[in-house]
N, C-alpha and C positions, 0 to 999 in steps of 0.2 A: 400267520405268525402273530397277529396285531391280537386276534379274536383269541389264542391260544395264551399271550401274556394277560388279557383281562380276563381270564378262567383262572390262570395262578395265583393274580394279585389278589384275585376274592378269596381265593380258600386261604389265603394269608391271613383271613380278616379272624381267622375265630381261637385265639388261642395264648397269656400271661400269667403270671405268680398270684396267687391274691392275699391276705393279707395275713401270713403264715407266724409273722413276725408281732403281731398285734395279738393280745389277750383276746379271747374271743369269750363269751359267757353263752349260756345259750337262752336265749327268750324263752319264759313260761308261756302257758298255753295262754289265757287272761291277756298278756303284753299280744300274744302274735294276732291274736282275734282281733284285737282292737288297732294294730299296723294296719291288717287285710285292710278293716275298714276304710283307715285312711287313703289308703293303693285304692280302693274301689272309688274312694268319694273323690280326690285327686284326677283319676284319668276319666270321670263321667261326667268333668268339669274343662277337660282337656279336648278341644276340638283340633288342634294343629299343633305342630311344634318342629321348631327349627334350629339347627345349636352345629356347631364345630364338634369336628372329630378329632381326634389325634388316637391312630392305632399304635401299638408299639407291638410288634410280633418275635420270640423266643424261639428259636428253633435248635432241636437238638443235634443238628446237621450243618449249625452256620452259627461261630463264635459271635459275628456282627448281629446285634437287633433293624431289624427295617423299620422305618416309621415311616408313615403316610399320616397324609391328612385330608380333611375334605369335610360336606358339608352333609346333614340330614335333614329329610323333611320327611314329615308325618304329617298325614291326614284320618282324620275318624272316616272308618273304624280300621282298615288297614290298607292302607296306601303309603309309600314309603319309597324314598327316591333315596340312594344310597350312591352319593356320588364323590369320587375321588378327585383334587382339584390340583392334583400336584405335576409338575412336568416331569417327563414325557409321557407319563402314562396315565392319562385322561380318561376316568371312562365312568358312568354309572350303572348300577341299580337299580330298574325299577317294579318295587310291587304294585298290580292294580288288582283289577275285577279280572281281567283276560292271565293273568299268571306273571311269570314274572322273566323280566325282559335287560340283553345288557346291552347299553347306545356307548360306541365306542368312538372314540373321536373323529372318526370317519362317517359318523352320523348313522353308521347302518347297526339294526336292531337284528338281538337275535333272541330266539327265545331259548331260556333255558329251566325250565320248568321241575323235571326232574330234579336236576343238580341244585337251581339255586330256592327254587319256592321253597323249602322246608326251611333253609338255612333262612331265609327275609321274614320270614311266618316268625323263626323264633328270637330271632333282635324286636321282631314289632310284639310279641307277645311280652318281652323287657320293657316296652317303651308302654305299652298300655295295658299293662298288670295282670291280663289273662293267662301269661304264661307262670306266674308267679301262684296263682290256683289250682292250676289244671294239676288234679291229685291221678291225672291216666297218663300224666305225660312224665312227673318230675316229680321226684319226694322233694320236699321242699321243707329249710329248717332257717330258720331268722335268729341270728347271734348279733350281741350288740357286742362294741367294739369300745372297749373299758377306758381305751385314751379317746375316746374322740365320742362324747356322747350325743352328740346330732347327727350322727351316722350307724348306721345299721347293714348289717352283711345280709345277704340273702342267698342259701346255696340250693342251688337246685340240679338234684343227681337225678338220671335219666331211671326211668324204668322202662321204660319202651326197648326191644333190643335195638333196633335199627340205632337207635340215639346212643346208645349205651357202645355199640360197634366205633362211634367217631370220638364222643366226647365220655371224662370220668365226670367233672362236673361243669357246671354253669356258675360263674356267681356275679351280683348287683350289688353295687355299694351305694345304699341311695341314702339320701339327706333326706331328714325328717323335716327340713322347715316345710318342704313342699312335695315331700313322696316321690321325687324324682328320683331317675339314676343318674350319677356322676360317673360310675363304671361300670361298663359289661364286660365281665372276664372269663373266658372260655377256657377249661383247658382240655387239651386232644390227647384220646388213649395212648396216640406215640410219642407222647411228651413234649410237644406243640405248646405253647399257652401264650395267647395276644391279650392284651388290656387293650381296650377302648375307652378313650377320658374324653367325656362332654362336658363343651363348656359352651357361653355366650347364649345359653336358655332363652328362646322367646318362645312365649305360650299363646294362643290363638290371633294369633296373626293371621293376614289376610296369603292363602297361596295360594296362586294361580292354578288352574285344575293340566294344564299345560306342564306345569313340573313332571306329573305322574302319568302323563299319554307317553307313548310311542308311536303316533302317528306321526 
């Protein structure tokens, strides 16, 4: 039961509104070459990083939103510990080099590779820009956002079918002071949409390699 409610809470994790309400313009080609730039020079500068989560999830089957909260950590190049810190239901994520793994408060590890490796692969491909390139995985278009000009949208529609089966699109609301994302917004073909808001950014901090074992 324990292992079946940390399989639910995850798929909780990818799916909110993004900013429908906000003027959006859409980047010339000139402005989005010179972003990429910045996403490349930012995350090749980026060795670790750790920050608060807060998800908020929309479902079209449940008037109430769920929020959870919890903690991330990233390592170069993709190592990713995705852990939930909220009671009762305790559990992480972790991506390494062996695939990707869920440690439930009972301490036992399972692996789920199939189900969650693509989904960890594409929050870390947010976090360290790769996903934000890849022209075989995501059309990908950069609008700035007319009231808030240190922030920039970035929507990324699947081309792949498999991707395209789950989600319509992906979108990242990053701050240009530092290329980071503040949001990952997922929304799901059945009308699903969670926001993910980071916050309390620390950048190459020291992290134990112990976060992201499962041994």
């Amino acid at each position: 039961m324990k292992k079946l409610t940390c399989v639910a809470l995850f798929f909780g994790i990818l799916f909110f509104a993004s900013a429908q309400d906000n003027n959006l313009e859409l980047i010339s080609e000139k402005a989005r070459i010179n972003i990429e730039k910045q996403i490349v020079s930012a995350s090749q500068a980026m060795n670790t990083l750790q920050c608060h989560f807060t998800q908020e999830k929309s479902s079209t089957l449940f008037a109430d939103k769920a929020v959870s909260k919890g903690i991330l950590s990233y390592r170069k190049p993709e190592s990713l510990r995705w852990e939930y810190t909220d009671e009762p239901n305790k559990f992480a994520l972790v991506l390494n080099e062996h695939g990707a793994h869920i440690l439930n408060d009972a301490g036992i590890v399972d692996n789920y590779n199939k189900i969650f490796k693509p989904l960890a692969e594409l929050i870390v491909g947010t976090i360290n820009g790769k996903g934000l390139l890849d022209s075989k995985t995501f059309k990908v278009e950069y609008y700035q956002i007319d009231s808030k000009q240190n922030i920039i949208l970035v929507k990324m529609i699947p081309v792949q079918k498999r991707l395209k089966e789950v989600y319509t699109s992906v979108e990242i609301i990053i701050d240009k002071t530092d290329y980071l994302a503040l949001e990952i917004i997922m929304n799901e073909a059945s009308g699903d949409v969670t926001t993910i808001s980071l916050s309390d950014k620390k950048i190459n901090i020291e992290l134990p390699q112990t976060l992201f074992s499962v041994n």
